[in-house]
C-alpha positions as a LaTeX table, in Angstrom:
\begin{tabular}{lrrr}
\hline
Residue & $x$ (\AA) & $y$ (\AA) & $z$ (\AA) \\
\hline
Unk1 & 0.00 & 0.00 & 0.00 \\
Unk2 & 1.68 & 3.28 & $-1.04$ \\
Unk3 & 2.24 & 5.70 & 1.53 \\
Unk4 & $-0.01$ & 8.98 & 2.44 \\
Unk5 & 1.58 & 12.32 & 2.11 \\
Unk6 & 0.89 & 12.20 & 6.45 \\
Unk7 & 3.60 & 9.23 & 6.42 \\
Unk8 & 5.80 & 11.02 & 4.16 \\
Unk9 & 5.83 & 14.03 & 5.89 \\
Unk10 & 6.43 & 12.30 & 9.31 \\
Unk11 & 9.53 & 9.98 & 7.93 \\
Unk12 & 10.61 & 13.51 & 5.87 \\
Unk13 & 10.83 & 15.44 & 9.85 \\
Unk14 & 12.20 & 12.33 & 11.33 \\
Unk15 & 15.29 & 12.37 & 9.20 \\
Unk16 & 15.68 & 15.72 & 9.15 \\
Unk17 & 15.46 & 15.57 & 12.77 \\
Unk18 & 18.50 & 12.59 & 12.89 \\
Unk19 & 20.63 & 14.36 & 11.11 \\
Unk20 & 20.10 & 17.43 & 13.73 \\
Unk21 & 20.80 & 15.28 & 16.78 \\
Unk22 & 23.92 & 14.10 & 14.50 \\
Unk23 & 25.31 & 17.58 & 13.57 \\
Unk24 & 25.06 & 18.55 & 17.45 \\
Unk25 & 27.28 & 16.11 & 18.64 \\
Unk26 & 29.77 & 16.53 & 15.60 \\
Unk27 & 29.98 & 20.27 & 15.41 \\
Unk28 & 30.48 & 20.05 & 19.47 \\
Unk29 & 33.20 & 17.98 & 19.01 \\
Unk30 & 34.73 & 19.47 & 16.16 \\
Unk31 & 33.73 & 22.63 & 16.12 \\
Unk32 & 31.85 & 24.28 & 12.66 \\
Unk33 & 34.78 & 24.98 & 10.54 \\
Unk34 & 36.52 & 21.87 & 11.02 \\
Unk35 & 33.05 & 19.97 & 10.13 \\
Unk36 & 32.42 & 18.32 & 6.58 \\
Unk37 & 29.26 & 17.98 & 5.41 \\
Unk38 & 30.09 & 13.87 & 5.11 \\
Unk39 & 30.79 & 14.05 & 8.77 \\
Unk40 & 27.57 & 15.28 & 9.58 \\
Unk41 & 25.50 & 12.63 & 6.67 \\
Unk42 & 28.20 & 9.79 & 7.93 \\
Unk43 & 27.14 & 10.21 & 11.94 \\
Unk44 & 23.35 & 10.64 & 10.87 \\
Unk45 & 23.59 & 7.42 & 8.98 \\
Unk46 & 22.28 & 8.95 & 5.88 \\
Unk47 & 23.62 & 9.58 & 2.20 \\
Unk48 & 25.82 & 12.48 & 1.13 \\
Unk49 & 23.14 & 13.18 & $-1.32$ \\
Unk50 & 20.25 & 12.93 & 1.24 \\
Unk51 & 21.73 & 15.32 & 3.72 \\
Unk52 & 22.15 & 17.94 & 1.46 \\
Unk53 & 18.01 & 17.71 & 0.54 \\
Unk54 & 17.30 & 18.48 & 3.74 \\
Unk55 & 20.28 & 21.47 & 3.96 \\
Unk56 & 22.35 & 23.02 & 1.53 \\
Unk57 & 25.07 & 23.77 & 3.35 \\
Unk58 & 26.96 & 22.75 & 6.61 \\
Unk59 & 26.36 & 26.10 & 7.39 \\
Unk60 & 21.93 & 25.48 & 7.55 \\
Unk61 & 22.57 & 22.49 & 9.63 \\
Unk62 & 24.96 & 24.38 & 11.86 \\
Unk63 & 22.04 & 27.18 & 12.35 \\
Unk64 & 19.26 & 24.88 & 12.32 \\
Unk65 & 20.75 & 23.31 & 15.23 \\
Unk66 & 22.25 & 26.42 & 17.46 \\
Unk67 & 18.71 & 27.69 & 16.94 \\
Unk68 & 16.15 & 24.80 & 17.83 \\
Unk69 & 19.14 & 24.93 & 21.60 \\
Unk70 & 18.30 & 28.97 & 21.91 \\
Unk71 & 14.63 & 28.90 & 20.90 \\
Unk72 & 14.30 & 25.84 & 23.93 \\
Unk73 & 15.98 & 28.05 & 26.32 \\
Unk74 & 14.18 & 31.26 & 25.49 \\
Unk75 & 10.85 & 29.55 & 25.90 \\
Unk76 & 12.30 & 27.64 & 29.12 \\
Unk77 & 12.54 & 31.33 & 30.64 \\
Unk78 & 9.33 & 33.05 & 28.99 \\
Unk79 & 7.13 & 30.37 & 30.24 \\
Unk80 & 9.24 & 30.89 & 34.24 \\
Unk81 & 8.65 & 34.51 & 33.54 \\
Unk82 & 4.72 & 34.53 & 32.70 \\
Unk83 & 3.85 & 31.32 & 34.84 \\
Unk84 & 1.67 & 31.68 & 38.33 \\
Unk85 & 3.61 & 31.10 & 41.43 \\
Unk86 & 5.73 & 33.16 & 43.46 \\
Unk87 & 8.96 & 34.84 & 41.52 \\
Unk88 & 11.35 & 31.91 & 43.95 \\
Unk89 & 9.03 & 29.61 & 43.21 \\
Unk90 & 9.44 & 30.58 & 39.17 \\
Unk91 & 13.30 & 30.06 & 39.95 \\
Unk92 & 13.40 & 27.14 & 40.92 \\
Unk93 & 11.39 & 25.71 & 38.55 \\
Unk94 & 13.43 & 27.63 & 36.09 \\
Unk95 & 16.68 & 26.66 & 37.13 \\
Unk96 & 15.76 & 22.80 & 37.50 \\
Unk97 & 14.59 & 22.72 & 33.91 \\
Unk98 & 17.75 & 24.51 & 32.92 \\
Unk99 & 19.91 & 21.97 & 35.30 \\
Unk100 & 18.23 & 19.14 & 33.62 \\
Unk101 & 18.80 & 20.21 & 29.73 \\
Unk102 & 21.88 & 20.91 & 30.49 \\
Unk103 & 22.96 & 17.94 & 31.91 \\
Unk104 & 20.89 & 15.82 & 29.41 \\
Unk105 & 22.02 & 18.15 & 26.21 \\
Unk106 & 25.04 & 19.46 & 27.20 \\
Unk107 & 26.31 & 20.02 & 23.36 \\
Unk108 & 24.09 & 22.86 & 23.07 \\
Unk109 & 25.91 & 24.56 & 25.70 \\
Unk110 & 28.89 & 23.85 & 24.15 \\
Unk111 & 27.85 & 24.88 & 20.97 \\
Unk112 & 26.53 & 28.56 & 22.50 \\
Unk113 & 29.91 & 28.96 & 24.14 \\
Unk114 & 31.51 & 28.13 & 20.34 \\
Unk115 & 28.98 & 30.51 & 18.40 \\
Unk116 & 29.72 & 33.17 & 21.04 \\
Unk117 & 33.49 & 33.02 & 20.63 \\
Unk118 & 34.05 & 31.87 & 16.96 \\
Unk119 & 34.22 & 34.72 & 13.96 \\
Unk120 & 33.76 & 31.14 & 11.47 \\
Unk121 & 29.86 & 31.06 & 12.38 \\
Unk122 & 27.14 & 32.16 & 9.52 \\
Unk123 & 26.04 & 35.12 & 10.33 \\
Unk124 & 22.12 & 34.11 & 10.70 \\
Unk125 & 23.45 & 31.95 & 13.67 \\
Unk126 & 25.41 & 34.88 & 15.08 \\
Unk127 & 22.02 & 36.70 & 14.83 \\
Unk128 & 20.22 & 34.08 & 16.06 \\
Unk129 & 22.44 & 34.33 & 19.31 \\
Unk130 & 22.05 & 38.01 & 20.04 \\
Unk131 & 18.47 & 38.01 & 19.77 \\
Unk132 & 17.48 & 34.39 & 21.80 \\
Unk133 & 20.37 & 35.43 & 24.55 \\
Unk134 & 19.08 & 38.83 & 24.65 \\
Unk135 & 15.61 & 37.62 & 25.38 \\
Unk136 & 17.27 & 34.86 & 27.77 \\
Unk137 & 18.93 & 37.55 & 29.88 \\
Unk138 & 15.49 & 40.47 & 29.83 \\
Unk139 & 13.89 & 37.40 & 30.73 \\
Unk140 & 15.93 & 36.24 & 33.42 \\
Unk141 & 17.00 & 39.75 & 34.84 \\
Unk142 & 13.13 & 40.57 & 34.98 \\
Unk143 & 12.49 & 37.64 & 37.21 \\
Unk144 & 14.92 & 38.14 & 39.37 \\
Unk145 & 13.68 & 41.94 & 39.90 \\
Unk146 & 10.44 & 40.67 & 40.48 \\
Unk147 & 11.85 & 38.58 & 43.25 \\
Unk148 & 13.60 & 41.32 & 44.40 \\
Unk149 & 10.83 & 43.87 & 44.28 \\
Unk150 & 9.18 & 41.17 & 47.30 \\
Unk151 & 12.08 & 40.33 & 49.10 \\
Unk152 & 12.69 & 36.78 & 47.85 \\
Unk153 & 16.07 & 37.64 & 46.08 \\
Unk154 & 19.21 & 39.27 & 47.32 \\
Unk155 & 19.66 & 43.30 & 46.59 \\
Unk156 & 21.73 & 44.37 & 44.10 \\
Unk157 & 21.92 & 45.17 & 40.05 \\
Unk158 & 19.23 & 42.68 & 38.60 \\
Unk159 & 21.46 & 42.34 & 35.53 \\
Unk160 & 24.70 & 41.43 & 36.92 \\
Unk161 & 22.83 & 38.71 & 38.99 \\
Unk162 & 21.29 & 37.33 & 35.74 \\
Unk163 & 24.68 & 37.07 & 34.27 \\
Unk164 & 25.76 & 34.67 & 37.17 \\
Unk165 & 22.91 & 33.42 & 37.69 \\
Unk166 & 23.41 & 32.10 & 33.80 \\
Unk167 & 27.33 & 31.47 & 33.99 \\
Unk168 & 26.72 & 29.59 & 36.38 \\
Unk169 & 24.11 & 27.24 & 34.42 \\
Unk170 & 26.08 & 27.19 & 31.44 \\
Unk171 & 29.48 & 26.15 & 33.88 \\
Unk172 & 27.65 & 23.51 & 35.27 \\
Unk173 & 26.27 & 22.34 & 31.49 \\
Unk174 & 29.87 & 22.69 & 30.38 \\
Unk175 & 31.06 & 20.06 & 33.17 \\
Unk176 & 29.80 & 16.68 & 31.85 \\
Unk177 & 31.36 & 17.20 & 28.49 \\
Unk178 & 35.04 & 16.99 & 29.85 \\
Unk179 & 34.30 & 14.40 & 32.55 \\
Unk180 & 34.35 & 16.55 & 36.22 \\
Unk181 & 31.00 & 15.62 & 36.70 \\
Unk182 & 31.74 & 12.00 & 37.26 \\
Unk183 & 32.73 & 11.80 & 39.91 \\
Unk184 & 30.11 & 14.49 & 41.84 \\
Unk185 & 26.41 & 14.75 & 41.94 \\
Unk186 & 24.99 & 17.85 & 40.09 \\
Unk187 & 23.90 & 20.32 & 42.52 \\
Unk188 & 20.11 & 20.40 & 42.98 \\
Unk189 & 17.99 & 24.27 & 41.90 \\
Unk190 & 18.00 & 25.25 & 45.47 \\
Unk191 & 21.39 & 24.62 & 46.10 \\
Unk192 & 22.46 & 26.63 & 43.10 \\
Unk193 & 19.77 & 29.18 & 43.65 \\
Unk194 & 21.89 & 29.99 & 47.05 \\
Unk195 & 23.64 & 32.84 & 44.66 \\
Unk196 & 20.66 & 34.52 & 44.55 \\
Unk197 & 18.79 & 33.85 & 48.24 \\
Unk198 & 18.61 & 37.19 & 50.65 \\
Unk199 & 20.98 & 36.72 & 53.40 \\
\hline
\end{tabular}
């Protein structure tokens, strides 16, 4: 029985899906200039000629990936921001769904850290980075004034807590990709959420 255009469409954004989980882990690894297009269709499991119908260029894969990683983190802190709850209780949920991506995706973070340092990224990715991480931090900064504003979160500049507050995720993604997190339990929301706690 010939398949509907429903089934086609499906196995169509399940491969092009595969070969995004594949390009993450290569261009962590290797980094985007380094990266051949036949390393990312070769780790995919997929023909040289079938990756590039799904992207043209190392380049769309490369983007494609480093934005579906910002767009999940943006939303991660939009939906903290605009949720019901008290601002600490926003944080913590915040923080333990950022703990947990991390730990379970940590390539992304890597792959933030490379787009944020590299002058070899496409330029839609480097634009791609301003804007998400811009929203990121307004988001972030604007919950932690919140907290502030009721006396859940230590005084001090809002922004420059944000910017810890968010080092200190991205550290902590950055540790299972080198192996120090081994050997150590990842600390728990509250525990990192101490940074922010009035004394």
């Amino acid at each position: 029985m010939p398949r509907t255009t429903q089934q086609y469409e499906r196995i169509k954004d399940e491969r092009r899906q595969e070969i995004l989980d594949a390009a993450r882990r290569v261009f962590a690894r290797k980094g985007m200039a380094a990266t051949k297009m036949s390393d990312l269709a070769s780790a995919a499991g997929v023909s040289y000629g079938l990756a590039y119908h799904y992207f043209p260029t190392k380049e769309a894969v490369y983007t494609a990936v480093l934005e579906y990683a910002l767009e999940g983190a943006a939303a991660v802190t939009e939906r903290a921001l605009h949720a019901g709850g008290t601002p600490w209780e926003r944080l913590l949920w915040m923080t333990e769904e950022m703990l947990t991506g991390g730990e379970d995706n940590a390539e992304y973070s890597l792959l933030a850290v490379q787009a944020g340092s590299s002058e070899a990224i496409p330029a839609e990715a480097r634009r791609l980075l301003l804007r998400h991480g811009e929203a990121i931090d307004c988001n972030v900064t604007e919950l932690i004034r919140r907290g502030q504003a009721v006396g859940q979160v230590v005084a001090g500049d809002p922004r420059l807590l944000a910017t810890v507050f968010l080092a200190t995720i991205q550290g902590l993604s950055l540790r299972g990709l080198n192996g120090l997190a081994n050997d150590r339990p990842r600390p728990d929301a509250p525990t990192v959420l101490r940074l922010l706690a009035p004394v």
